[in-house]
LOLODREN-258746 format. One record per residue (C-alpha): residue number from 1; residue in three letters; x, y, z. Coordinates in steps of 0.5 Angstrom, whole numbers, plus 500, padded with zeros to 3 digits. Layout:
% LOLODREN-258746
<atom><seq>NUM</seq><type>ALA</type><X>X</X><Y>Y</Y><Z>Z</Z></atom>
...
This chain:
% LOLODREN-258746
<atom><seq>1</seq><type>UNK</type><X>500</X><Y>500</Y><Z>500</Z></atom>
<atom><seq>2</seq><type>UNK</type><X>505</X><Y>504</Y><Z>501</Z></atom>
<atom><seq>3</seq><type>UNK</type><X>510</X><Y>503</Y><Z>496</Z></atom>
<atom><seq>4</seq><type>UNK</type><X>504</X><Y>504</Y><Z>492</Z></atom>
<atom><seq>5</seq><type>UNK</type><X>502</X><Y>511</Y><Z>495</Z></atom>
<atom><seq>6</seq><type>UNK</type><X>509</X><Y>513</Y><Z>493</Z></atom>
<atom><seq>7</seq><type>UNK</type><X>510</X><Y>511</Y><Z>487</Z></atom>
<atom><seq>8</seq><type>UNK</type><X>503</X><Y>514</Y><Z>484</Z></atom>
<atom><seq>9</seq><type>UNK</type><X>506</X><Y>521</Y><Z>488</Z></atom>
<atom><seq>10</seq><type>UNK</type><X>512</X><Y>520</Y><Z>484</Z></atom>
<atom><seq>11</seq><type>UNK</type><X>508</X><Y>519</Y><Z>478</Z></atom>
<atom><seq>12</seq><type>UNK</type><X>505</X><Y>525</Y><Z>478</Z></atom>
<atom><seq>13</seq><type>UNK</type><X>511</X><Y>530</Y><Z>481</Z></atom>
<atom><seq>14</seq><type>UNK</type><X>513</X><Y>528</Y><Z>474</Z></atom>
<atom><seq>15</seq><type>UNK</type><X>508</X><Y>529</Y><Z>470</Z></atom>
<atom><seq>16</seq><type>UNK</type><X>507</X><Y>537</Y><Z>473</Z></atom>
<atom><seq>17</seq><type>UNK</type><X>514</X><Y>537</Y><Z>474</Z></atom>
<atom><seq>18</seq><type>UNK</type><X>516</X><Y>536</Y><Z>466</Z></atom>
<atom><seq>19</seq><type>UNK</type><X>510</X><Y>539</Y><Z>463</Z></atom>
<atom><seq>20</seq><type>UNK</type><X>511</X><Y>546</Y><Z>467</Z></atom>
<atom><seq>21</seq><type>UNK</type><X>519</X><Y>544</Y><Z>465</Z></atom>
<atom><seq>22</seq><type>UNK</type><X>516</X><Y>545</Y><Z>457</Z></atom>
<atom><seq>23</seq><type>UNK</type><X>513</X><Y>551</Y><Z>458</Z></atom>
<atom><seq>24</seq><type>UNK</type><X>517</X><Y>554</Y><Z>462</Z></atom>
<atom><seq>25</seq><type>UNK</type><X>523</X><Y>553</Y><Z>456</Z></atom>
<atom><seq>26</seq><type>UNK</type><X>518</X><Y>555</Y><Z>450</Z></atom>
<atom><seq>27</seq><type>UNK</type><X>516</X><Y>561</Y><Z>454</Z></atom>
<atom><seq>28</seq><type>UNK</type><X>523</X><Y>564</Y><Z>455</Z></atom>
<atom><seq>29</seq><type>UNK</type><X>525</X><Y>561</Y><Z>448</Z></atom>
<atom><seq>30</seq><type>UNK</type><X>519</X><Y>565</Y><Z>444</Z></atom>
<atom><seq>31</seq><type>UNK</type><X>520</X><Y>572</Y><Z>450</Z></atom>
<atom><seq>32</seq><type>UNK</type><X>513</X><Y>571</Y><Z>452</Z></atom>
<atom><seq>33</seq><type>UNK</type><X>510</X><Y>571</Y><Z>459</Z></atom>
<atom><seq>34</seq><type>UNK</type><X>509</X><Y>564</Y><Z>463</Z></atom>
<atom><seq>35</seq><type>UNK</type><X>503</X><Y>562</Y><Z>461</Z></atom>
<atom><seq>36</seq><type>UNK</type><X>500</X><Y>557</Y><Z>466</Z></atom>
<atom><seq>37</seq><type>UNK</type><X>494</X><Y>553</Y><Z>462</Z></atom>
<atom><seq>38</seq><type>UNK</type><X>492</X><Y>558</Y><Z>456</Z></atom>
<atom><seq>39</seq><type>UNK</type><X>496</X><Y>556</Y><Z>449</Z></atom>
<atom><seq>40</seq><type>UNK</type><X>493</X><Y>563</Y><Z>447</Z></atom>
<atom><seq>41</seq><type>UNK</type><X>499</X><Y>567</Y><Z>447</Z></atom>
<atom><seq>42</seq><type>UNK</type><X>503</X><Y>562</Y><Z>443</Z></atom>
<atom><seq>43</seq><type>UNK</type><X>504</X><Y>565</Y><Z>436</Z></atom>
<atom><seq>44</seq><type>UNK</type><X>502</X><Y>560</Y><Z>431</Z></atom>
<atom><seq>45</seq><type>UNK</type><X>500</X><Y>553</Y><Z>431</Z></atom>
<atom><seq>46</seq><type>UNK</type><X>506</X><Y>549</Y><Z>433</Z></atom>
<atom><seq>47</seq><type>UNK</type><X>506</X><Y>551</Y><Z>439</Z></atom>
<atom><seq>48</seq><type>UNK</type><X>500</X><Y>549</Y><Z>442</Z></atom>
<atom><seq>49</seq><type>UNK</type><X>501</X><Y>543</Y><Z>438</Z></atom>
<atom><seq>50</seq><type>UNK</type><X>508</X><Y>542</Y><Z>441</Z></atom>
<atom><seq>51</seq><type>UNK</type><X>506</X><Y>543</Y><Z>447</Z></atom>
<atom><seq>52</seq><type>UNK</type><X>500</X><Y>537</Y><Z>447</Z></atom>
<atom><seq>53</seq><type>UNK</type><X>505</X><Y>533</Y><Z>445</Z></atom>
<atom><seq>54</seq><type>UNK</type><X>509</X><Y>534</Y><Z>450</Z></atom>
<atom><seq>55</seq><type>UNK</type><X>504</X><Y>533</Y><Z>456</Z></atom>
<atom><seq>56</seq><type>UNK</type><X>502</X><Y>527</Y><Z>452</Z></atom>
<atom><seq>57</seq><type>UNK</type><X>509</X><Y>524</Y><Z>453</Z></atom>
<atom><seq>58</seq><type>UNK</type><X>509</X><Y>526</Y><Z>460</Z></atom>
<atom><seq>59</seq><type>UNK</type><X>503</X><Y>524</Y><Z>463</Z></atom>
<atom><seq>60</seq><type>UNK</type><X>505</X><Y>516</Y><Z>459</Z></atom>
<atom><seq>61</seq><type>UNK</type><X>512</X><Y>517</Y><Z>462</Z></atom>
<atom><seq>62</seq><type>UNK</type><X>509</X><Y>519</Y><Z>469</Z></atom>
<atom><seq>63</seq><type>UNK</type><X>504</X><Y>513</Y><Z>469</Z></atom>
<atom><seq>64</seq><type>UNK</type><X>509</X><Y>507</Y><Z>466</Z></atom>
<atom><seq>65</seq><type>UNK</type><X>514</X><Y>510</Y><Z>472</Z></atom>
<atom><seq>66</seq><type>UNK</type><X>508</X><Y>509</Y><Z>478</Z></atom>
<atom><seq>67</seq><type>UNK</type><X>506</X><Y>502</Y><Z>473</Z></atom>
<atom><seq>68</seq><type>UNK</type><X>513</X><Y>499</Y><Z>474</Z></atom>
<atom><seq>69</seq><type>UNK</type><X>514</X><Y>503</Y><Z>481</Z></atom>
């Protein structure tokens, strides 16, 4: 029970961890402000898009490290 509960904690620091990682670095790429939950300020398509398949892997990653865990 333990190990599990541990395990599902870690899972998700690592999800939040790596996606605000992401934003953080595309925001100081492109000189924006942080934006924490809108793609509105992103100029073009590719970044929302980037920034999906970003936490797309990040939440796989997350849940294949607290399954293994």
């Amino acid at each position: 029970m333990k190990k599990a509960l541990v395990g599902s904690l870690i899972g998700v620091a690592i999800v939040v961890a790596l996606d605000t990682f992401a934003r953080v670095i595309i925001s100081i790429y492109m000189g924006l402000n942080y934006p924490m939950i809108s793609y509105t300020e992103f100029p073009g398509i590719i970044w929302p898009m980037l920034l999906t398949l970003i936490g797309g892997f990040t939440v796989f990653f997350g849940a294949m490290f607290t399954l293994t865990y």
